[in-house]
C-alpha positions as CSV (number, residue, x, y, z in Angstrom):
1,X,151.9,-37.5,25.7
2,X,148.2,-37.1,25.6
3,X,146.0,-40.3,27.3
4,X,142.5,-41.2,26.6
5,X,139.9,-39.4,28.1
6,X,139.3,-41.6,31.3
7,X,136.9,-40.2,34.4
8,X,139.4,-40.9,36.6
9,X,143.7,-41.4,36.2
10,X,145.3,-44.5,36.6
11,X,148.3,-44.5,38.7
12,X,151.8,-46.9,39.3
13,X,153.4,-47.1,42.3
14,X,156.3,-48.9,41.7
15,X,159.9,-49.3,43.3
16,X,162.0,-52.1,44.9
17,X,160.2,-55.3,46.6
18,X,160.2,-53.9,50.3
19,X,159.7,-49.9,49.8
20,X,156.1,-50.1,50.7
21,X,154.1,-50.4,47.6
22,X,151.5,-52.6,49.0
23,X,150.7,-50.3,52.3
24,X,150.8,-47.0,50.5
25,X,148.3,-48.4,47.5
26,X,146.0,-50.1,50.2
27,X,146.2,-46.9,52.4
28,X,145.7,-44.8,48.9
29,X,142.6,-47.2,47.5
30,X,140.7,-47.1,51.3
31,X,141.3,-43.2,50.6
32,X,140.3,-42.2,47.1
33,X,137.7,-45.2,46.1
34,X,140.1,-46.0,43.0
35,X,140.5,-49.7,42.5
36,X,144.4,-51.4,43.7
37,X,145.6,-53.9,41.0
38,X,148.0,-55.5,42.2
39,X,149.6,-57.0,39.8
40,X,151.1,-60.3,41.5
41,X,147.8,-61.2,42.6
42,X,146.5,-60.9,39.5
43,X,149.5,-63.3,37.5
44,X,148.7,-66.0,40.2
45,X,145.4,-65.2,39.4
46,X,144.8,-65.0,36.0
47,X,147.8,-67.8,35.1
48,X,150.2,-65.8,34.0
49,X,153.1,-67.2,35.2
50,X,155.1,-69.5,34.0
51,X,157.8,-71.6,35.2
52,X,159.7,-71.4,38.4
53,X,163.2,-69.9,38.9
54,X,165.2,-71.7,40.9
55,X,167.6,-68.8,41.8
56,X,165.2,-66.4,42.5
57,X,162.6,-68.4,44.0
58,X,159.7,-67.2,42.5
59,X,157.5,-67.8,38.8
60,X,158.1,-66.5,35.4
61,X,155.8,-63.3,34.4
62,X,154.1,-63.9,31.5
63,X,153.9,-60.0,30.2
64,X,151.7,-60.2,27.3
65,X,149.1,-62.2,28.8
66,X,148.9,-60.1,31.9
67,X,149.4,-56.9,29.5
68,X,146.3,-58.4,27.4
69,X,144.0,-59.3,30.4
70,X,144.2,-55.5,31.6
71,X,144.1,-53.5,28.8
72,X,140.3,-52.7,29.2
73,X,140.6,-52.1,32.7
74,X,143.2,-49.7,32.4
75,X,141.4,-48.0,29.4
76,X,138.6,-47.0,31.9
77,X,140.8,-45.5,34.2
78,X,140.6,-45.2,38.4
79,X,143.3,-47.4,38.8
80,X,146.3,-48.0,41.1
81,X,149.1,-50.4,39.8
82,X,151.6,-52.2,42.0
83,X,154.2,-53.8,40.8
84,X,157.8,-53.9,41.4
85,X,158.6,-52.5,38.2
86,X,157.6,-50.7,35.4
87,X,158.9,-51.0,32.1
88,X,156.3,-53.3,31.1
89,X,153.6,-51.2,31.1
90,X,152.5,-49.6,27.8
91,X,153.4,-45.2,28.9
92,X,149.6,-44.7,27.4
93,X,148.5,-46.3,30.8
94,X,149.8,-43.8,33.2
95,X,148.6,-40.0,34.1
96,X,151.5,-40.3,36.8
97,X,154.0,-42.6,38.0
98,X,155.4,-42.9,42.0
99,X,158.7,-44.5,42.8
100,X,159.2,-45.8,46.0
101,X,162.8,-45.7,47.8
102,X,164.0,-46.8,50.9
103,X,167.0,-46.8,52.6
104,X,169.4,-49.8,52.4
105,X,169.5,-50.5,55.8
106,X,165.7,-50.7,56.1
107,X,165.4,-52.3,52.4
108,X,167.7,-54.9,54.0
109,X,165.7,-55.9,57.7
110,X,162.0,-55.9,55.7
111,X,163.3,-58.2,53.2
112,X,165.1,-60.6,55.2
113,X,161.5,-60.4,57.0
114,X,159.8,-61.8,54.4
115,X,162.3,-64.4,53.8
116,X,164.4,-63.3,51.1
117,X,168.4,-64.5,51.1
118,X,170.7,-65.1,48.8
119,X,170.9,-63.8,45.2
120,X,167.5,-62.6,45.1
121,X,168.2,-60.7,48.9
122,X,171.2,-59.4,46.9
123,X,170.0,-58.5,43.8
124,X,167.2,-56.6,45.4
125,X,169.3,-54.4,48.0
126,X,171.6,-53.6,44.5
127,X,168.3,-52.8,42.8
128,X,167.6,-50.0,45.4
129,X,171.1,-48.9,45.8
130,X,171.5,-48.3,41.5
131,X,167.9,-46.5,41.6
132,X,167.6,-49.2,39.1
133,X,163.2,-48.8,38.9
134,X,163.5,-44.8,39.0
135,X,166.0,-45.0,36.2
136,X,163.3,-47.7,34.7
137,X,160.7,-45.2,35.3
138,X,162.2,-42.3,34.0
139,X,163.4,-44.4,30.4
140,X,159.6,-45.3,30.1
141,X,157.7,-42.7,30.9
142,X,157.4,-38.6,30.3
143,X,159.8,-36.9,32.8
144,X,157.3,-34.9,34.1
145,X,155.1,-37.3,35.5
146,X,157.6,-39.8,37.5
147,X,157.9,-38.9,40.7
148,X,160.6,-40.2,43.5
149,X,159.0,-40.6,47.2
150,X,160.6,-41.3,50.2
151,X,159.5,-44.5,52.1
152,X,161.7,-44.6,55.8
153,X,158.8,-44.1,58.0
154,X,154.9,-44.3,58.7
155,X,155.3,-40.3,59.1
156,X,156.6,-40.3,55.2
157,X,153.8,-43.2,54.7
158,X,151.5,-40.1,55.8
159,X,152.8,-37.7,53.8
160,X,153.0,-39.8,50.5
161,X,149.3,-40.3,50.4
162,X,148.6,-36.8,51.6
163,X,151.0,-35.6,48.4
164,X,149.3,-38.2,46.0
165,X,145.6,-36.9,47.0
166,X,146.4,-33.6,46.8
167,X,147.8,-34.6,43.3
168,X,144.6,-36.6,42.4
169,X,142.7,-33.8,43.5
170,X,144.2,-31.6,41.4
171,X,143.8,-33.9,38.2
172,X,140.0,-33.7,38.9
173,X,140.4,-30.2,38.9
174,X,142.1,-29.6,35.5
175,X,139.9,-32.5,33.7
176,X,136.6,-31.3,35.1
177,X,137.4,-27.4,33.6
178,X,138.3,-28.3,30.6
């Protein structure tokens, strides 16, 4: 699919609550200058949440009005989405799309970290186990631009933003000679 001409690409790292979205875009947006959305902050934010589940512990995403309040930021370009999944976002968005994985063992221990039990502790280890978010990503968007990353260690931290500059790099590259 062909995007809008934008001076920089718009990326979404996505994958399982856990997997190390949030340190990989932070690391990433320190690195390259483009600007982190992350896309829970900006709900709370920007209201778009509505009411609380019980069972999962956590608010109601209001898609649309989210989707609405960053449509013209996207259009512009130079931006890094986080968000634990991704078949919300319109495909026109994205010039690439990274999925996080972790193993389950290490999925489990940073979860239970942060408080998670229960159904939404369960739900989220069978989430990562089923690939569920790569299969999302792969349904949503053009094959050739989701990309599966492994997320164990700090060294495959490292090498994930190394791989993703040297991709951004090359997108510079290719827009700037044509």
């Amino acid at each position: 699919m062909q995007h809008p001409k934008r001076a920089a690409p718009n990326i979404l790292i996505t994958g399982t609550p856990g997997v190390g979205k949030s340190t990989l875009c932070e690391k990433l947006s320190e690195t390259t200058g483009l600007k982190w959305l992350e896309i829970s902050k900006i709900a709370k934010e920007n209201n778009c949440l509505e009411e609380y589940d019980e069972e999962y512990q956590c608010c109601v995403l209001d898609e649309d009005k989210l989707l609405d309040g960053l449509e013209e930021v996207m259009s512009c370009g130079g931006n890094i989405v986080d968000y634990h999944c991704c078949d919300l976002f319109p495909e026109r968005w994205f010039d690439i799309v990274f999925v996080l994985r972790t193993d389950n063992t290490t999925l489990y221990d940073r979860l239970v970290g942060r408080g998670y039990s229960g159904k939404k502790l369960e739900d989220n280890i069978q989430c990562e186990i089923f690939q569920t978010i790569l299969e999302e990503a792969r349904a949503s968007y053009a094959t050739e631009i989701v990309h599966e990353l492994s997320s164990h260690t700090p060294e495959e931290l490292e090498s994930n933003l190394q791989r993703i500059c040297l991709w951004l790099q090359q997108w510079f590259n290719d827009t700037n000679n044509q």
